[in-house]
Structures are given as structure tokens and as C-alpha cells.
MARFIMAR-133983 format. One line per field, with one value per residue (C-alpha): residue in three letters; x, y, z; residue number from 1. Coordinates in nm, 2 decimals, padded with zeros to 4 digits. Each point is the difference from the previous one (the first is absolute). Layout:
r = (Ala / ...)
xx = (X / ...)
yy = (Y / ...)
zz = (Z / ...)
k = (NUM / ...)
***
This chain:
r = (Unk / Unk / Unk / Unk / Unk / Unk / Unk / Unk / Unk / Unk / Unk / Unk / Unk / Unk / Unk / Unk / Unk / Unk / Unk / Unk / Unk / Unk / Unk / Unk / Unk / Unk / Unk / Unk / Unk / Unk / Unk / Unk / Unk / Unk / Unk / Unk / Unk / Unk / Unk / Unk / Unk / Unk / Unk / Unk / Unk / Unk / Unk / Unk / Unk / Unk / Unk / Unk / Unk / Unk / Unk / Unk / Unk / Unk / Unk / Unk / Unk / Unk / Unk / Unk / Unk / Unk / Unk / Unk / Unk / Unk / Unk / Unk / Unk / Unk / Unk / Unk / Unk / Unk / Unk / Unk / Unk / Unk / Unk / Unk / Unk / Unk / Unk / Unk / Unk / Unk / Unk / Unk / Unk / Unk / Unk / Unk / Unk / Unk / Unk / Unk / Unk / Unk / Unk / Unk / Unk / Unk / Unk / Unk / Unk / Unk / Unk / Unk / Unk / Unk / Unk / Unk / Unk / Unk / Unk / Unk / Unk / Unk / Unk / Unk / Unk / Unk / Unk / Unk / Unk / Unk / Unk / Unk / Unk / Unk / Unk / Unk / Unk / Unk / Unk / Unk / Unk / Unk / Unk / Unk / Unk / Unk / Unk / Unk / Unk / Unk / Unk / Unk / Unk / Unk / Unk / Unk / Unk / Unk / Unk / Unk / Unk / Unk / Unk / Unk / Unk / Unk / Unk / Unk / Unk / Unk / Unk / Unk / Unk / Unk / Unk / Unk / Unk / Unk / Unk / Unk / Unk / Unk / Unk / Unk / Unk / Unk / Unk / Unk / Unk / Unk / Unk / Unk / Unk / Unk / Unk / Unk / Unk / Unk / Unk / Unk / Unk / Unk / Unk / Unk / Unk / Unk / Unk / Unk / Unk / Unk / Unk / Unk / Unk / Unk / Unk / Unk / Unk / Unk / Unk / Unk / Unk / Unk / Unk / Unk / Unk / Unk / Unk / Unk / Unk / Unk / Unk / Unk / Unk / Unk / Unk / Unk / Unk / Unk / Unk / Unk / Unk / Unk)
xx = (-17.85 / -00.26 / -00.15 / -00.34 / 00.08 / 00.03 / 00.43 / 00.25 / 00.22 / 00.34 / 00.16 / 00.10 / 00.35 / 00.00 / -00.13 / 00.27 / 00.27 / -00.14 / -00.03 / 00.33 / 00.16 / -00.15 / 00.09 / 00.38 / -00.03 / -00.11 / 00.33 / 00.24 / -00.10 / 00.00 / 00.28 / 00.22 / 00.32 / -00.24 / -00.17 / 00.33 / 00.09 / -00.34 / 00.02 / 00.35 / 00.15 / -00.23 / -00.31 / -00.04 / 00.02 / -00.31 / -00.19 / 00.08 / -00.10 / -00.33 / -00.04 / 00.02 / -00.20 / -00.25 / -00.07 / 00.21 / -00.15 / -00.36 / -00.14 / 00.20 / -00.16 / -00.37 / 00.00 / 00.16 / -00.27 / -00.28 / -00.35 / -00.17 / 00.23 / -00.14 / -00.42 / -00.01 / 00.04 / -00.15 / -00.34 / -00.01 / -00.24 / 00.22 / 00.29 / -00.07 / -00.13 / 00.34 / 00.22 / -00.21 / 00.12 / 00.35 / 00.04 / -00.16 / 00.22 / -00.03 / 00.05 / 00.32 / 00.14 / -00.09 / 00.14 / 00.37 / 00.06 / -00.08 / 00.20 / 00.27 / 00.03 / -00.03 / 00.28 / 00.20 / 00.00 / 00.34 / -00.05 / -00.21 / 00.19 / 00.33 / -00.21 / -00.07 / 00.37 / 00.09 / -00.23 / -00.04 / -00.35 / -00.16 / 00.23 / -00.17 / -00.34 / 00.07 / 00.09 / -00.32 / -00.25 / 00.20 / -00.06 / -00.34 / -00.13 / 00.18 / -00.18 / -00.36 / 00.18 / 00.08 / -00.29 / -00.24 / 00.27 / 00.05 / -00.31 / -00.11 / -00.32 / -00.32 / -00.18 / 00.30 / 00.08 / 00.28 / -00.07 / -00.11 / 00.31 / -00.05 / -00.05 / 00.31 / 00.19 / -00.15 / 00.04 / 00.40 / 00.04 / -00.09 / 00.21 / 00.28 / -00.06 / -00.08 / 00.33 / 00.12 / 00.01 / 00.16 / 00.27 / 00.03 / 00.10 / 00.22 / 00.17 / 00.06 / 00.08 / 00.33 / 00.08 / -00.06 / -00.30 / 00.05 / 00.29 / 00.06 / 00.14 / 00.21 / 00.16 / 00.02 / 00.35 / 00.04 / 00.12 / 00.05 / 00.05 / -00.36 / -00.10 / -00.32 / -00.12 / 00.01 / -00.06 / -00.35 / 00.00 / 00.07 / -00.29 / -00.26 / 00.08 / -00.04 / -00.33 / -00.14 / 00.14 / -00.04 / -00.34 / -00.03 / 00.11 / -00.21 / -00.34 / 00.09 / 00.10 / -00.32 / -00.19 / 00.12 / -00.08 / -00.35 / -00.10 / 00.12 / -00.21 / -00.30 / 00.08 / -00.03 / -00.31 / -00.13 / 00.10 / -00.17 / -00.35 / -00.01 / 00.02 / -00.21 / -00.24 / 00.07 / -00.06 / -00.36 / -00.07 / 00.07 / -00.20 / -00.31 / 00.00 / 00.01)
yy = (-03.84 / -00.18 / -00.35 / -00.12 / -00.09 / 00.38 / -00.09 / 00.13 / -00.17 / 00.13 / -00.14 / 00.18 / 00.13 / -00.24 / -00.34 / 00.07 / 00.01 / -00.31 / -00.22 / 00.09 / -00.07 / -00.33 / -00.08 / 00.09 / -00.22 / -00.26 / 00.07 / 00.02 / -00.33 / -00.16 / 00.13 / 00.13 / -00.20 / -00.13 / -00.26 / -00.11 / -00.02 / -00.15 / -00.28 / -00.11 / 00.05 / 00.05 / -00.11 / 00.37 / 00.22 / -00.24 / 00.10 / 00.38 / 00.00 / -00.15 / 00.27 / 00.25 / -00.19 / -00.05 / 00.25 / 00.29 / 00.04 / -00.13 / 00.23 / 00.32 / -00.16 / -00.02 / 00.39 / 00.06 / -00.11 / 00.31 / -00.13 / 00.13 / -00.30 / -00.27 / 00.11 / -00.15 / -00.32 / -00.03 / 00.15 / -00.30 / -00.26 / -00.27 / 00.13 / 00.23 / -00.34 / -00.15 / 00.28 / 00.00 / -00.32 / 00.00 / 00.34 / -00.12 / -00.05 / -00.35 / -00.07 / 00.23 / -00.16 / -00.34 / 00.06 / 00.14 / -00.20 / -00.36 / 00.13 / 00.10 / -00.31 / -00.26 / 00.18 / -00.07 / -00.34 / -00.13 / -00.22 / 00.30 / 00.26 / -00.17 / -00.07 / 00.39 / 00.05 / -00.26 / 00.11 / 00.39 / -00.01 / -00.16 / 00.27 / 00.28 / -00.13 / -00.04 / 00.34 / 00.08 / -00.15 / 00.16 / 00.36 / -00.14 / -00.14 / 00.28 / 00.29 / -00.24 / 00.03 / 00.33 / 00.12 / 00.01 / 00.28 / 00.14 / 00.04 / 00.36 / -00.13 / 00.05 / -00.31 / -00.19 / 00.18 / -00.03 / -00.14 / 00.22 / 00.11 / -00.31 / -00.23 / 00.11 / -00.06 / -00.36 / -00.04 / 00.06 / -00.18 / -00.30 / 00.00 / 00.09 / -00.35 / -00.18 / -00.14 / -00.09 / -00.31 / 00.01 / 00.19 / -00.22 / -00.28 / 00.19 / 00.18 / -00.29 / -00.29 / -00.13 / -00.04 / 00.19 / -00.08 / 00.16 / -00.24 / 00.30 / 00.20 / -00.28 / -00.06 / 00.38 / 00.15 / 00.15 / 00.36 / 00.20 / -00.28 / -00.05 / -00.39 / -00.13 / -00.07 / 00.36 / 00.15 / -00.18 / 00.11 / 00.32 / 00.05 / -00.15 / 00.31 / 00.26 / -00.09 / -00.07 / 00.34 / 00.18 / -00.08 / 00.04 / 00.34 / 00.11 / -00.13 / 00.14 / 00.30 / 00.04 / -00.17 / 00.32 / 00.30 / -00.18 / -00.01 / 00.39 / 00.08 / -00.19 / 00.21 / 00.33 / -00.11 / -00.11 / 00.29 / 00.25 / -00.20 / 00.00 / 00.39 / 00.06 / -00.19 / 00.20 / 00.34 / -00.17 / -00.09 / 00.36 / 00.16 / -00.23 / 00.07 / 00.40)
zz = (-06.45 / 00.21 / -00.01 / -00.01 / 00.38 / 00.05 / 00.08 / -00.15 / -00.25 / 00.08 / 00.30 / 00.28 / 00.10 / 00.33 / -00.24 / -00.25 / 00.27 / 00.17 / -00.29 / -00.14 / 00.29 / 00.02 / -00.33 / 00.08 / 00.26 / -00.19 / -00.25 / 00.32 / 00.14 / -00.38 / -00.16 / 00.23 / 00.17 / 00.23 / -00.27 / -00.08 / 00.37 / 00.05 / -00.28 / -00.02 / 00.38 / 00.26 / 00.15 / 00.21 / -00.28 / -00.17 / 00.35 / 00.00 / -00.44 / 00.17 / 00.27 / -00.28 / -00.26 / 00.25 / 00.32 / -00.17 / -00.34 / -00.01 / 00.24 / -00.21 / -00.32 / 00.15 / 00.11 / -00.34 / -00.20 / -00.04 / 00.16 / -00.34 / -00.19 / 00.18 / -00.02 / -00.35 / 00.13 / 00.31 / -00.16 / -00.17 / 00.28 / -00.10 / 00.06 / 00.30 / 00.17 / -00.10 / 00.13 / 00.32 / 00.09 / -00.13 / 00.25 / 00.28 / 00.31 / 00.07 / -00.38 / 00.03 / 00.30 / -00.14 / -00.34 / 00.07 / 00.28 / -00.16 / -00.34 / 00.21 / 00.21 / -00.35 / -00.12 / 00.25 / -00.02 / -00.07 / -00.34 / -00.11 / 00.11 / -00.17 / -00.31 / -00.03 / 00.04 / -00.31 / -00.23 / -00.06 / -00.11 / 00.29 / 00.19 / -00.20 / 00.06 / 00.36 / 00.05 / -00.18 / 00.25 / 00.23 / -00.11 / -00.08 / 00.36 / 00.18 / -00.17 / 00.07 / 00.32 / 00.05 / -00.14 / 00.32 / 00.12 / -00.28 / -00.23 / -00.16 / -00.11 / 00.15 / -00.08 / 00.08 / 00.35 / 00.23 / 00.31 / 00.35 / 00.18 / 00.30 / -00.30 / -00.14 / 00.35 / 00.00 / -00.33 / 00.03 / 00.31 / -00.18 / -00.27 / 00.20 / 00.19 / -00.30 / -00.14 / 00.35 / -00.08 / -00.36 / 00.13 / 00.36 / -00.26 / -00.19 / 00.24 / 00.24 / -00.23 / 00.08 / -00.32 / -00.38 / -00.12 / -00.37 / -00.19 / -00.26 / 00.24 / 00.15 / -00.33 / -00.06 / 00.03 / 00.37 / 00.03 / 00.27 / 00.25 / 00.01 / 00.05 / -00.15 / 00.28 / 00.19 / -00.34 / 00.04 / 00.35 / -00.07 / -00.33 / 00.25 / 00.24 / -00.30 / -00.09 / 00.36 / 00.11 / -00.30 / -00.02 / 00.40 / -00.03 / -00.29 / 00.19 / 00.35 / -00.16 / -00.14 / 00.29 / 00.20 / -00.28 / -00.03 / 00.38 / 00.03 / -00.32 / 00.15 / 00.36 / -00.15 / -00.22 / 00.33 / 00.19 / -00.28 / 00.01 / 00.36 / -00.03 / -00.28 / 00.19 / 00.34 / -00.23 / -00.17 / 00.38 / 00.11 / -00.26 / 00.06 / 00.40 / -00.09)
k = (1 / 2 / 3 / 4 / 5 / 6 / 7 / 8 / 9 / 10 / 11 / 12 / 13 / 14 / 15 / 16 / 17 / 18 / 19 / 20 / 21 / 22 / 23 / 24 / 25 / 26 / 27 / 28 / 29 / 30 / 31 / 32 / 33 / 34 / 35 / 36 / 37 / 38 / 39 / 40 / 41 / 42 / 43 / 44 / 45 / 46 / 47 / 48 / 49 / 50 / 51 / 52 / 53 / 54 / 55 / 56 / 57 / 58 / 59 / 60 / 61 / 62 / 63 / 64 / 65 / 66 / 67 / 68 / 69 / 70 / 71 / 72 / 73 / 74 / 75 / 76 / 77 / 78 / 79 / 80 / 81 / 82 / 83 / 84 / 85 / 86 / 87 / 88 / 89 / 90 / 91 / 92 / 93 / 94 / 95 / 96 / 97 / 98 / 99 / 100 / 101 / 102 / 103 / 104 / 105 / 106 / 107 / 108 / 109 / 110 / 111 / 112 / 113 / 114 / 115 / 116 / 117 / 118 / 119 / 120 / 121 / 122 / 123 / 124 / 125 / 126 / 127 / 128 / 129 / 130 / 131 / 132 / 133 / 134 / 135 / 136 / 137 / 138 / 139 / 140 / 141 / 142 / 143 / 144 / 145 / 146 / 147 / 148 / 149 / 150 / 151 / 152 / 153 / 154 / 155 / 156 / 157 / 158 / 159 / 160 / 161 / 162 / 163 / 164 / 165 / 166 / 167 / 168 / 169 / 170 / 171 / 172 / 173 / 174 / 175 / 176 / 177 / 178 / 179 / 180 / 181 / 182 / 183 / 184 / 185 / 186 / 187 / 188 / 189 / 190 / 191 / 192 / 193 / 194 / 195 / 196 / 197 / 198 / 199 / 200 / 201 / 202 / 203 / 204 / 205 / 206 / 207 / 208 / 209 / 210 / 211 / 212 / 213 / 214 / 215 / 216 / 217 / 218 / 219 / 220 / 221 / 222 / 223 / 224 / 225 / 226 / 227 / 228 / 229 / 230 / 231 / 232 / 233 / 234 / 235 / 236 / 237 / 238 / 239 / 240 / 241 / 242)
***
């Protein structure tokens, strides 16, 4: 069956297995061990449930969703304008980073921990900001592209620098910052203050690996494409001199 926009309506094999897999990622990190290790005992498993919640499973979610499901909306002026901003780089970069880094924040951050709703909602904006920041890498849809392959390169460079300084202050505090986890029961010889130590190391590294991971798949990509244009335009070069 086809759509007005000419797409079809089923998803293909390659979206299904991407969005279900971010979706079980989403499960793992909620309602796995890990949650309970993450909100009753320690501070690290909260940072590696926020490595999945947010670099693992946003960017499987975005190439998931079928372009054809999202050209209702962004037909709309309104909304199209609306979406062009929220998936914007800078907005993306902007966005996580500053959610990321108010959440942080000790009183808030043990607040979250106290009350389970203001937990749930923070792990909400998280999903939320990551996929507005994913989705410059990420997108499927024409009118909202991805970014060229140097832009891309940039584009992760910078938000591989950009919590430096969140985690600089976690990591190096000589004492726990986060009281819930102080008053948390300690198991397996882990102190408070190296479990905090420890969770700052996840997420810088995790996220580090993801970005230069991808940092090196995207310059080789860009290399070849560069590589084919320079012949194509040797052959067309060729042919015109004949």
C-alpha cells in the first residue's frame, strides 16, 4: 500500500530491528538490576542507565522510525519551522548539554532521587534532548537532513568536549557530591566517593568512545565519497578532452 507521499507504509526489515532494539534498550536500562543498582546503591550504575538511555537508544529509535511517518507533520509550515529549529546542531548541542548539566546539580539531582516522579520526568528530557541531539546524525528525512560528513566530524568533536567540565567537577571532587548515595548501603566495598569517581568515568568514556568511534567510520565514509568524485570527475574530464 502506498501513501500520498508515494512511501510505503510498512516498515522495513532494517527499521523494525533498530527500533526494537532501542526500545529493549530502553527496558534493560529501566527495569533491569541496573535501576535497582542505580536507585538504591550506586551512583555508577545511575551513569551507565544514562549512557544507554541516552547515546545507546536514541540514535536506534531515530533510524527506527520510517521517513513516511514523520511527513505528516513536518508538511505542516508550523510545525516544519518548529522541528527545523529543535534539529538543528547548535540547538542539539545546546539542548542536551544544558539539561544534562542542571541535572546534575546536587539538590536537584538528590531531589530526583527522593521523589520518583521528578525521577521519571528526568529521565524523560533525557531521552527527549538526546534524540534533538542525535538527530543531526541520525535523521532519515529529507527536509530535516543529516549533516555533510566534515560537519558530522565537527559536530562530534564538540560534544565529545562539551561536558568536560561537568564531569572535571564530578570526577575530581574530593568528596561525594550526591547525599543519597552516601546514605545508601555500600556493597561491594565500593565507597561513595570512588563510586562517584568511578560513574563520572562511565559516561565521559562511554560517551568518548561512542563519538570517536563514529568520528573515525565518518571521515573514512567522507574519504571514499571523496575519492569516487575525484574519479567520476577525472572520467567526465577524459571524455570532454576526447
Amino acid at each position: 500500500m502506498r501513501t500520498k507521499f508515494g512511501m510505503s507504509e510498512s516498515a522495513s526489515p532494517n527499521e523494525l530491528a533498530s527500533f526494537t532494539a532501542g526500545v529493549l534498550v530502553i527496558f534493560f536500562a529501566l527495569l533491569s538490576p541496573i535501576h535497582v543498582l542505580s536507585d538504591q546503591y550506586l551512583f555508577s550504575m545511575h551513569m551507565f542507565q544514562h549512557v544507554m538511555l541516552t547515546l545507546i537508544a536514541p540514535p536506534l529509535l531515530i533510524l527506527g522510525i520510517p521517513s513516511w511517518l514523520l511527513k505528516p507533520v513536518i508538511n505542516n509550515r508550523v510545525a516544519f519551522r518548529v522541528a527545523s529549529i529543535l534539529t538543528s546542531p547548535v540547538f542539539g548541542i545546546i539542548s542536551f548539554n544544558l539539561i544534562f548539566s542542571i541535572w546534575h546539580i546536587p539538590a536537584l539531582y538528590n531531589l530526583s532521587m527522593e521523589f520518583h516522579s521528578i525521577h521519571i520526568t528526568e529521565h524523560l528530557l533525557f531521552i527527549a534532548v538526546a534524540v534533538l541531539m542525535w538527530w543531526p546524525l541520525t535523521s532519515r528525512v529529507s527536509e530535516l537532513p543529516r549533516l555533510s560528513y566534515p560537519l558530522q566530524i565537527v559536530y562530534l568533536f564538540l560534544l565529545s568536549i562539551a561536558q568536560v567540565i561537568v564531569f572535571a567537577l564530578i570526577t575530581f571532587s574530593t568528596e561525594p557530591l550526591y547525599d543519597w548515595y552516601v546514605k545508601a548501603p555500600m556493597i561491594w566495598g565500593i565507597t561513595p566517593l570512588a563510586d562517584q569517581q568511578i560513574g563520572a568515568i562511565i559516561m565521559k568514556i562511554g560517551g568518548s568512545a561512542i563519538f570517536m568511534t563514529l568520528i573515525i567510520i565518518l571521515f573514512f565514509k567522507w574519504a571514499r565519497m571523496e575519492q569516487n568524485e575525484s574519479q567520476l570527475n577525472a572520467i567526465q574530464t577524459t571524455k570532454e578532452s576526447i
